[in-house]
Structure formats: structure tokens, C-alpha cells
C-alpha positions in Angstrom: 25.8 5.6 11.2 22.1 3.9 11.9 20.6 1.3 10.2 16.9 0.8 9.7 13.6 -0.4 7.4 10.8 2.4 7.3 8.1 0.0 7.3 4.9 2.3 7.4 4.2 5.8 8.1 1.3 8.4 8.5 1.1 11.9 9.0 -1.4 14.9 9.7 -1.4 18.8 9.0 -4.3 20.8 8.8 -5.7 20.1 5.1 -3.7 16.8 4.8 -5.2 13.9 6.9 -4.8 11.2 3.9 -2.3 9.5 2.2 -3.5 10.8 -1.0 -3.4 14.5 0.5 0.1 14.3 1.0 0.6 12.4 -2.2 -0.6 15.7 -4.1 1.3 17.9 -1.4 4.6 16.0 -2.3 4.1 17.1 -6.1 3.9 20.9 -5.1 5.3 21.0 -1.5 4.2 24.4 0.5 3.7 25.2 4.3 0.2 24.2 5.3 -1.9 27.0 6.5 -2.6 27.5 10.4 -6.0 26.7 11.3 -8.1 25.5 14.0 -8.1 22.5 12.2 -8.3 19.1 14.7 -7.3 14.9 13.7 -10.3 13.1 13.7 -9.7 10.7 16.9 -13.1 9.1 17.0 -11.8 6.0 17.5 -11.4 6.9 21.3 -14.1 7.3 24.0 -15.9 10.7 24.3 -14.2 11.2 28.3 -10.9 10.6 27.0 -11.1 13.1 23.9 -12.3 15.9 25.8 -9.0 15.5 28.0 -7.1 15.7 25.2 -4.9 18.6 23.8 -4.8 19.3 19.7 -1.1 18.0 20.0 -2.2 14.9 22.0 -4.9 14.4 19.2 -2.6 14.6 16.7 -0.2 12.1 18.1 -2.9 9.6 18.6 -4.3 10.2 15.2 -0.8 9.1 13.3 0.2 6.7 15.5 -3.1 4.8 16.0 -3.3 3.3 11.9 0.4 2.2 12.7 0.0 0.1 15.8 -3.6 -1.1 14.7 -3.0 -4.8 14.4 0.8 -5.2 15.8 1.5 -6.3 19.5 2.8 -4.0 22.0 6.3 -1.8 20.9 7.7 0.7 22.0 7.6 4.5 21.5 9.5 7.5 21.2 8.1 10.9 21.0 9.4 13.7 20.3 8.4 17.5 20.7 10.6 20.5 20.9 7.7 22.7 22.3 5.5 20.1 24.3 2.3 21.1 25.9 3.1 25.2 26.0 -0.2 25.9 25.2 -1.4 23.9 28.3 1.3 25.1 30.6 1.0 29.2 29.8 -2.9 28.3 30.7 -1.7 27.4 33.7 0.7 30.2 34.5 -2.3 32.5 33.5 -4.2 30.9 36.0 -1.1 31.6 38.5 -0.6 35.0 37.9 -4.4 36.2 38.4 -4.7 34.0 42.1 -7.1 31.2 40.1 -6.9 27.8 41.3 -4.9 25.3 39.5 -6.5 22.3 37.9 -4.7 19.3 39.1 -5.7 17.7 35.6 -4.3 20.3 33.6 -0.9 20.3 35.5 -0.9 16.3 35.0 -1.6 16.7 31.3 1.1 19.8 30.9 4.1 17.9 32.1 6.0 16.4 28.8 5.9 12.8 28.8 1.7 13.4 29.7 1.0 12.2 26.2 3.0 9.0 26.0 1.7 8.2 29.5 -1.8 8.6 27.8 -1.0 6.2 24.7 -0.2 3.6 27.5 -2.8 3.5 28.9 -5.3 3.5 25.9 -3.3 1.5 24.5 -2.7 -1.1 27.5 0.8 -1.2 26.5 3.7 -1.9 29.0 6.4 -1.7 26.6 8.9 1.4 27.1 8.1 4.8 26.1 10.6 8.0 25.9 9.5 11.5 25.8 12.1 13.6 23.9 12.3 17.7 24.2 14.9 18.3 21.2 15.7 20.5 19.0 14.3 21.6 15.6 16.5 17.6 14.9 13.9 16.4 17.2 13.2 13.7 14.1 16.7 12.2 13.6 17.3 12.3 18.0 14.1 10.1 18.1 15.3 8.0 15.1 18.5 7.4 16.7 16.9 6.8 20.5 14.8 4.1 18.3 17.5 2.4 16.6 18.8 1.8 19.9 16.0 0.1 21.3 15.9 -2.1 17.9 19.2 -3.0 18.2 18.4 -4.0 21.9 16.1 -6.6 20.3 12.6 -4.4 19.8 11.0 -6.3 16.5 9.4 -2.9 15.6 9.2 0.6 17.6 7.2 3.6 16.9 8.3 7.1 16.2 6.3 10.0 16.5 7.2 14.1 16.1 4.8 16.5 16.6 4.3 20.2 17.6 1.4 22.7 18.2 1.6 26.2 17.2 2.7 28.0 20.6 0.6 30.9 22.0 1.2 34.3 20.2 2.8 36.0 23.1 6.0 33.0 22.6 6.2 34.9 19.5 9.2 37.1 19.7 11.2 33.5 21.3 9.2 30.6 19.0 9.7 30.5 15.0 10.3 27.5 14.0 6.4 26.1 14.1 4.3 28.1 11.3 1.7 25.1 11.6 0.9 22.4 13.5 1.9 19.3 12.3 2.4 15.4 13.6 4.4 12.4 11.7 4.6 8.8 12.9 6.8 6.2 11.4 6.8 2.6 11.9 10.7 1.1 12.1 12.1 -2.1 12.0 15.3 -3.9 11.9 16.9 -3.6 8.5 19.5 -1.2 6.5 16.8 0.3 3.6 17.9 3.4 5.6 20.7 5.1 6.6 21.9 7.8 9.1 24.7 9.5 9.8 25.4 12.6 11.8 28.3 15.0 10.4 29.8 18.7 11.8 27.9 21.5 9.4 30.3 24.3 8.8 27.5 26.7 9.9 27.3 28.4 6.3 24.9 25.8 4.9 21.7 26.8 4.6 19.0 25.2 7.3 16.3 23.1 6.3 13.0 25.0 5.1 10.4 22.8 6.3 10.2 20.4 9.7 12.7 18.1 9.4 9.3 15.3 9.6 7.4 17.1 7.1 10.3 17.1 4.8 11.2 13.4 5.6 7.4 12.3 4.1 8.2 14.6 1.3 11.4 12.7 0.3 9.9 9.2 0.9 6.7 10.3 -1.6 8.7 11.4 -4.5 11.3 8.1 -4.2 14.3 10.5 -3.0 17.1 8.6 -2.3 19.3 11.0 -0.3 18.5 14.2 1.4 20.5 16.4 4.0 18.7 18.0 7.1 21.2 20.3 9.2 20.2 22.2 12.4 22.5 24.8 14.3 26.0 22.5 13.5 24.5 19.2 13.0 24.0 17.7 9.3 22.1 14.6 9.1 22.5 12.6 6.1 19.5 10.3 5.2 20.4 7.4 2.4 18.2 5.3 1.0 20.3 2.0 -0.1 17.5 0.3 -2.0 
């Protein structure tokens, strides 16, 4: 079992940017609905906007409000898909003899967008790109709780995923829309974690284990349950 104060958070989907969008979502949750929708990041200069991805955008746009104000912490991210979108570009690129874009390689690879932050950022601290599962929330929670208990007064948390190109389609389900959640933790036991053996007859969780996470902390939920393949997580709120 983990430990840990949920100090802030902020999140993004196309339709909800604001807290107050996802204070009516909580009331009535539902999927979002794909769309071409993009995070306003206007906060960063014009060159490094164009260079960035929808998923990149999206990570800066919820973790941006959280570090505004707060020396340099740490990060973990965590995507179970990545930069597809940018990689199958470049296999299509491979496939007809096209030259490759050294940029876009650069930008594919998974811990491109972390490596970005840093650098807007000007942050030294340590980051770690995770590629979990459809648990990709509670592995980054856990990597987190680590680096607090190493001594890190605060570290960021950030989840995010892109819709994947249509032809993943047959092999991709578990993204119906793009989404990206960022939490601020700190040292503290408001929260607990703990990791159990499912019997693999429990149902899965519906939504993103993220989305469903903002969900619970919106309407005061106390305890909650995510489970993925034979892992149950058990969220507790203590106070």
C-alpha cells in the first residue's frame, strides 16, 4: 500500500477544458466524443507549438496550471500508445522510399515529450516516461510515490493518450477519445493504494482509469476499484 495527498489536478477532453466542464461531466458521466478538438497551449512560443503533436499539447496544457508557480519537480508520464500517430507517419514515409524527417523521428520516440517539458520548462529535476498498460494511471502513481518517498516535496503525474490511426483499429480499443489528466502529489496519506490479484471474473473498468479517477474526486467518492487484466487497484480516500 502507497500513501499520498492529491494536492491539485487538471484535465482535458475534447468539450471539457474547465474545471467547471468536468464539474457538470461528473453529474452525468459519458465518453466524450472524438473530435479534432486541440488544448489551447498559447502560453508557448509559436516555433514550439507547431512542433508539437495533439498528445504533446495536451500534456502541456494539464500540466502547465499545475507547475505555474512551484519550483522544479519531477515528472512521470505515462502513455500506453505514445506518439503512434507520429511513428506510422513515419513508417508511411518508409514504405513509399520518402525521406525521413530527422525531427519527426526525434519527436516519435516515447520519452520526446517529457524531454520537451524540460526544456520549456528549464527543469533539471527527473523525468520517467512510462509505456503501461490500460493501469498506466496507478504504475505512474506508484513510480511517484517512490520519488516522494525519496524526499521529492511534490512530483507531477500526467496520463495521456491520442486516438491511434484507424488502420490500429482491429489491435487498439481501449482509446474511444483523446484524453490527458495531470495531478499534482505530495507527501501525505489523504490517499491510499493498494494493488490486489482480480480473479479475472470482475468486470473491467468502463472508462480510463484517469478519467474515472477525476470523476470520483468530483462527486467526493471515497473508495473506488479500477482492475485491468488481473490487477485490482483499490483507491481509499481516508479523509
Amino acid at each position: 500500500m502507497i500513501q499520498f495527498d492529491i494536492d491539485k489536478w487538471q484535465a482535458w477532453a475534447p468539450g471539457l477544458a474547465s474545471a467547471d466542464d468536468w464539474a457538470i461531466w461528473a453529474r452525468d458521466p459519458c465518453d466524450p466524443e472524438s473530435s479534432d478538438a486541440q488544448p489551447d497551449v498559447s502560453f508557448l512560443p509559436p516555433m514550439q507549438r507547431r512542433r508539437l503533436s495533439r498528445l504533446a499539447r495536451m500534456v502541456f496544457a494539464v500540466t502547465a496550471p499545475l507547475a505555474a508557480g512551484h519550483p522544479p519537480m519531477p515528472l512521470v508520464y505515462a502513455s500506453r500508445h505514445g506518439e503512434t500517430a507520429r511513428t506510422f507517419a513515419i513508417l508511411n514515409d518508409l514504405a513509399s522510399d520518402e525521406p525521413l524527417s530527422p525531427t519527426q523521428f526525434s519527436l516519435s520516440v516515447h520519452n520526446a515529450i517529457i524531454g520537451l517539458w524540460s526544456i520549456q520548462q528549464k527543469n533539471p529535476s527527473e523525468m520517467t516516461a512510462l509505456a503501461a498498460e490500460g493501469d498506466g494511471l496507478e504504475h505512474a502513481v506508484l513510480e511517484a510515490s517512490l520519488l516522494l518517498g525519496e524526499g521529492a516535496p511534490a512530483v507531477l503525474v500526467v496520463v495521456a493518450e491520442d486516438q491511434t490511426p484507424s488502420v490500429y483499429a482491429p489491435w487498439i480499443s481501449d482509446v474511444s477519445f483523446p484524453y490527458a489528466v495531470a495531478l499534482l502529489l505530495k507527501p501525505g496519506s489523504t490517499w491510499q493504494l493498494r494493488l490486489e490479484a482480480a480473479d479475472g471474473h470482475e468486470a473491467l473498468t468502463q472508462r480510463p482509469h484517469a478519467i474515472e479517477l477525476i470523476g470520483a474526486l468530483l462527486n467526493d467518492q471515497p473508495t473506488f476499484q479500477h482492475r485491468w487484466g488481473r490487477r485490482r487497484w483499490s483507491w481509499q480516500q481516508t479523509r
